[in-house]
Every structure is written in C-alpha cells, then in structure tokens.
C-alpha positions in Angstrom: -0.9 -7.2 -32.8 0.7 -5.8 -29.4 2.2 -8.4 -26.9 1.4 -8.8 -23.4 3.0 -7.2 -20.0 3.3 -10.0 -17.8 3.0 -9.0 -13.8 5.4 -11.8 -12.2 5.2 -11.9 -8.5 8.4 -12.8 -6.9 9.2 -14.3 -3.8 9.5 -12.3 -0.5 12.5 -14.2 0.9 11.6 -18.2 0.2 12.5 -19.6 -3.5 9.7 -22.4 -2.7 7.0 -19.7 -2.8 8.0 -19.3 -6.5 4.8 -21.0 -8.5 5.4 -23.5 -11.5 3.4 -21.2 -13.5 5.8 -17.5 -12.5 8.3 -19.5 -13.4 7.0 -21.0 -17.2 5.9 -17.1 -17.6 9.6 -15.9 -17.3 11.0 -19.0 -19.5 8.0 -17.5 -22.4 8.0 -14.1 -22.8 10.5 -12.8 -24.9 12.4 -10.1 -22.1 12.3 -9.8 -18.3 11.8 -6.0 -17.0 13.4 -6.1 -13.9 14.1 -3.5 -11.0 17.5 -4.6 -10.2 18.9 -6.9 -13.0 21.5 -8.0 -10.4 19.1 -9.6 -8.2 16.6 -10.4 -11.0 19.5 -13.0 -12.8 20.0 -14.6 -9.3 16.4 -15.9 -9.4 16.7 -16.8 -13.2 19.8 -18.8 -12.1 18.2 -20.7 -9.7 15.2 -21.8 -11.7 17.8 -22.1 -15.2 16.0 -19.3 -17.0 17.7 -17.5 -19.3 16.2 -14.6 -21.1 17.1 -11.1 -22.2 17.0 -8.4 -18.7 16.4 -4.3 -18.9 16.3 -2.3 -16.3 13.1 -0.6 -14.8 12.8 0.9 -12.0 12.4 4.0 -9.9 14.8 6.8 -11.4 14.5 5.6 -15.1 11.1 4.5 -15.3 9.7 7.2 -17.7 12.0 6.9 -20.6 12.4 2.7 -19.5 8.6 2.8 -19.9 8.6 4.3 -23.2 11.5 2.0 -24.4 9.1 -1.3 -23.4 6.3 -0.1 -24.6 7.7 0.3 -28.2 8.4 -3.3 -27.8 5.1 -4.0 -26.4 3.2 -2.7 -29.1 6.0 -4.3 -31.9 4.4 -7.5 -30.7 7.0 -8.5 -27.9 6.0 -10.3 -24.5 7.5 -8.4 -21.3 7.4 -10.1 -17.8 7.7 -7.0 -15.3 9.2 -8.5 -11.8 11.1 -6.6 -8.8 13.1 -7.8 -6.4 10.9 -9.3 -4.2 7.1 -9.3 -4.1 4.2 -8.2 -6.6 5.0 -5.6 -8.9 2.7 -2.2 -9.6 2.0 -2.3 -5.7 3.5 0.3 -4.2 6.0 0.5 -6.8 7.0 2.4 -10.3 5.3 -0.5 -12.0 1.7 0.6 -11.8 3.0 3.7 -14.6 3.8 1.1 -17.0 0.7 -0.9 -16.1 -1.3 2.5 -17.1 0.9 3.3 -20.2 0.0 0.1 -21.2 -3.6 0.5 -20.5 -3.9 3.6 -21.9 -2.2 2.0 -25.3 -4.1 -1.2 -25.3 -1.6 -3.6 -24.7 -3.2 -6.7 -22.5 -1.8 -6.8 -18.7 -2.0 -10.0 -16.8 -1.3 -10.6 -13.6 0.7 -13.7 -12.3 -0.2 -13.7 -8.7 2.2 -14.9 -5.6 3.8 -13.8 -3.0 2.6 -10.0 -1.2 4.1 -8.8 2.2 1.5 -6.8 3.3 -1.3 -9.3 2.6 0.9 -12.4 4.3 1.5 -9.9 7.4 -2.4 -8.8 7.9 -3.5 -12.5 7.7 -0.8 -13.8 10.9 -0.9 -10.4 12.6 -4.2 -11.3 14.5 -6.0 -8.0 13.5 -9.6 -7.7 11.7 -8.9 -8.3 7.9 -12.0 -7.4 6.0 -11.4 -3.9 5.7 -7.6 -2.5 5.4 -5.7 0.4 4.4 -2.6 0.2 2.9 0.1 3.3 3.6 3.5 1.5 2.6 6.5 3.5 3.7 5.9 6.8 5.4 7.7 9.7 3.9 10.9 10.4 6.0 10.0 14.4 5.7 9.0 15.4 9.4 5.5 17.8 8.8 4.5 15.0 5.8 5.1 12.4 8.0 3.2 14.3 10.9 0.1 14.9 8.6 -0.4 12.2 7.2 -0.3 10.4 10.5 -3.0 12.8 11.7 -5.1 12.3 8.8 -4.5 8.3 9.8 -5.8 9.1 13.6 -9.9 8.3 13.0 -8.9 5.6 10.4 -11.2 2.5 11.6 -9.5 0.0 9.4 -6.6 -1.7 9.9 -3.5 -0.3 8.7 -0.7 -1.6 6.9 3.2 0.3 7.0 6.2 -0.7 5.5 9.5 -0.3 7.5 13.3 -0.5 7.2 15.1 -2.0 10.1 17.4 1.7 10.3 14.0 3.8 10.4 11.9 1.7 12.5 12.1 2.9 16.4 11.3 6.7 14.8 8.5 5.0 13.4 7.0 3.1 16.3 7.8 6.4 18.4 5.7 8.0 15.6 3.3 6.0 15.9 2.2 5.6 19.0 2.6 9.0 19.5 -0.1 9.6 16.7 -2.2 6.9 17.6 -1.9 6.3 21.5 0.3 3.8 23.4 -2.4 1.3 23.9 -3.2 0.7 20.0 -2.3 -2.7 18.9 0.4 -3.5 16.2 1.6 -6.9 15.2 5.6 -6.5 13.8 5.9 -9.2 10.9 9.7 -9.6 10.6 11.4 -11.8 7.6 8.5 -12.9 6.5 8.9 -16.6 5.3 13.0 -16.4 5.5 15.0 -18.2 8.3 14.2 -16.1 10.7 10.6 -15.1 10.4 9.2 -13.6 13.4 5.7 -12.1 14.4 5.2 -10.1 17.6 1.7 -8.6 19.1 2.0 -6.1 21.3 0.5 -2.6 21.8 2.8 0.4 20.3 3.6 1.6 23.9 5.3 -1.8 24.1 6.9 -1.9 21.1 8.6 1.1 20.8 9.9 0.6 24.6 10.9 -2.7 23.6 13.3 -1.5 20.7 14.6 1.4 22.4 17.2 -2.0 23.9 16.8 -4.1 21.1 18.4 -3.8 17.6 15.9 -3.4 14.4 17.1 -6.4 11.7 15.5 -7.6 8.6 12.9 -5.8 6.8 9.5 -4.8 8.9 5.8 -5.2 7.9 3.5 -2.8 10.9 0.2 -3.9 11.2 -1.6 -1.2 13.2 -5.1 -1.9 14.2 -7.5 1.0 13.3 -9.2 3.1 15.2 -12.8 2.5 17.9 -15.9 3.1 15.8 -17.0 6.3 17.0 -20.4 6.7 19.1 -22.4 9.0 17.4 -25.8 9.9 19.1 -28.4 9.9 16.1 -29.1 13.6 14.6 -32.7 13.9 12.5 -32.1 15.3 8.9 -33.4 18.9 10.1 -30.8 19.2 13.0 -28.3 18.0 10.4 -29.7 20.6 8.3 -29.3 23.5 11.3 -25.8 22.6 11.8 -24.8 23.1 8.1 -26.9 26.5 8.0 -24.9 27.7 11.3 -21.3 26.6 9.7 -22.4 28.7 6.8 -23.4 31.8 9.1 -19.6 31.4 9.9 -18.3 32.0 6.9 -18.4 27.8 5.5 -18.9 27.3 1.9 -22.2 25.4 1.8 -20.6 22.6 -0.2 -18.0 22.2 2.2 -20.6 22.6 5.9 -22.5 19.5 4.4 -19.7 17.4 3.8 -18.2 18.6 7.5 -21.7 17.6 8.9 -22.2 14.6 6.6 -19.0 13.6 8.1 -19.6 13.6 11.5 -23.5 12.6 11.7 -23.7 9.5 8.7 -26.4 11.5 7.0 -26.0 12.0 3.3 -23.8 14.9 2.1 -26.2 15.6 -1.0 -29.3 15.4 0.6 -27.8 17.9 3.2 -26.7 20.2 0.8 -29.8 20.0 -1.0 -32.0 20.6 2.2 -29.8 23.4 3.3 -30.4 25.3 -0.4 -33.9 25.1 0.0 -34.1 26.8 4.0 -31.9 29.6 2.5 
C-alpha cells in the first residue's frame, strides 16, 4: 500500500502562525521534501523536529519527483513544505501533486498560512471573485501581453513582487491599467514590520520613485468597471457573426467574438448563424 504526500503549509514570516497539527505532520511522516533544506531545518529546529530532508524544488524537480514517488509508492509518508507559505501554489509542487495523482498515492493538504489570500482579505478590495497572476515574467513583450490580456479583467487581481523589481512593476501597471485603478501594497506580511498601503497606481508608483522597495510585496489590483453593454436580440447577435464571417472570420471563432461582447451564448450563436447560411 502507497504512503501519503503531506502538503505542510509553512509560515509566511511569523513562527506563531505554525499550527499544532503542521507541526505533529512533520514529526510523523517518515521524510520532509523541502525547497531549500537550509531554511527547511531552521523551522525543524525551532519546533525540535528532527527527520530525514531532500531537496525539491525548481531546477531538480523532475528527477526529485521521480525519486519520491518511488518512495511514495514503497509505502513511505512524505511532508512537501517550501520556504514559506502553501506548497503546489504557484510553485513546482503542484507536478508532484499530479504525479502523485496520476499514480494513486493519497494527497492531503495541511492548510495554513497563504500570502496572497491574507493580502486580498486586509487590502480593502471586493474578495468574492479573484484572479491570481503571481510573479509577472521579467521578459518585456510577455510581460506587455499578458498585462493587456489583464486590461478587461473585472476581478480582483493578485501579483507577487520582489522589492528589486517592484517600481518597474507599479510603472507597468498603471501604465496597463490606468493611473486611477486602486492597489493595496501588502508588505511583510505578519513579520515586524508588516505594512498595508491603499492607494491608486498613479500614487504608488510616484510614491516609490523617492522611496526604497524592502521586504517582499503582495499587489492587490482591483479589477476592472463592469462594462455597459446595451442589450442585442439573438438575431442582431446573429447578423453580427454572419458579417464577421463576410470578412473572412471563421464561424466558430465570430460567435465566440460576438458571444464575447454581447453575453449571448456562443453555441446558440453558432448554431443560429449555421442555419441563416
């Protein structure tokens, strides 16, 4: 019978947010996968854990994987922690969490601490619908796409930021999404010198152009004004897929474009366009 991959959420910068529970995990299973083994035994000090560490992360994370799955499967327990935070989110973890899955070894998440959720819910912004984006890629057209994909996004928006990269990044983004757009900076969350400011990305960036970036960022970027759409009957719908197709559209393609834009369902489109033709 396989063993169990433990998810151990770790704490963001406080050891107090470390739960009785994270901590009886890593004292049970029988080997800690960490991301850096260096900061991994610090927090196994601290709570006078001592178990067995490999490494897992980033650059060795397919033939890592492979190595603790083979253990997995022998039977063996494996707690999978990073440096700080929930592992598999927005990290190399989520391709053991689907080797696993796809080998049938049980995955169990020990929940705790999570930047980006802990920055949406002081930042001030609407919470029930989010996105979350992470770190932007430092490559200048990705960045600039992907940004322009981001510019009709209605919900709110969560980025990751290093101190060194952050005025490019507020410059970025308020150049994407407008100087009045509001952003909530999350600083150090829950360390010494936790800090949240709410401003408008015109502000910020102006604001750190004098001001030097420290600690590790979490942007919250509210998302964009719900369009105003006037309301369009199925049969103008219909017209305006049937004149994108005149232009050379593929019909598939118009009804999604139209479907887009009006609300009206992309398949009943498609299906009332095939019929007029």
């Amino acid at each position: 019978m396989s063993g169990t991959l433990y998810l151990v959420a770790t704490p963001i910068g406080n050891l107090g947010d470390f739960s009785p529970r994270a901590a009886e995990t890593l004292a049970a299973v029988d080997f800690i996968a960490a991301e850096d083994t260096r900061v991994s035994v610090k927090l196994l000090n601290h709570f006078q854990i001592k178990k067995p560490l490999v490494s897992y992360h980033e650059h060795n994370h397919v033939s890592a994987g492979q190595a603790i799955l083979r253990r997995l499967l022998a039977g063996e327990s494996c707690a999978l922690v990073t440096d700080a935070g929930t592992p598999a989110i927005s990290d190399p973890g989520e391709d053991l969490v689907r080797l696993c899955a796809e080998n049938g070894v049980t995955v169990l998440a020990i929940p705790g601490c999570c930047a980006a959720v802990n920055a949406l819910a002081v930042s001030g912004l609407p919470t029930g619908r989010f996105t979350f984006e992470g770190f932007l890629t430092v490559n200048k057209k990705s960045r600039r796409e992907r940004l322009e994909s981001l510019k009709n996004e209605e919900r709110t928006m969560i980025f990751h930021e290093a101190p060194h990269k952050l005025r490019t990044t507020l410059a970025d983004l308020r150049d994407a999404f407008g100087p009045d757009r509001k952003i909530a900076l999350c600083r150090e969350l829950t360390k010494l010198h936790e800090e949240t400011c709410r401003t408008t990305l015109g502000e910020a960036a102006d604001a750190y152009r004098d001001r030097e970036p420290k600690g590790e960022y979490v942007l919250v970027v509210a998302g964009c004004p719900p369009r105003e759409t006037a309301a369009v009957t199925v049969e103008e719908a219909v017209e305006q897929v049937l004149r994108l197709v005149d232009q050379g559209t593929r019909l598939k393609d118009a009804a999604r474009e139209v479907a887009e834009h009006t609300g009206l369902s992309k398949n009943e489109l498609y299906a009332a366009a095939l019929d007029r033709r």
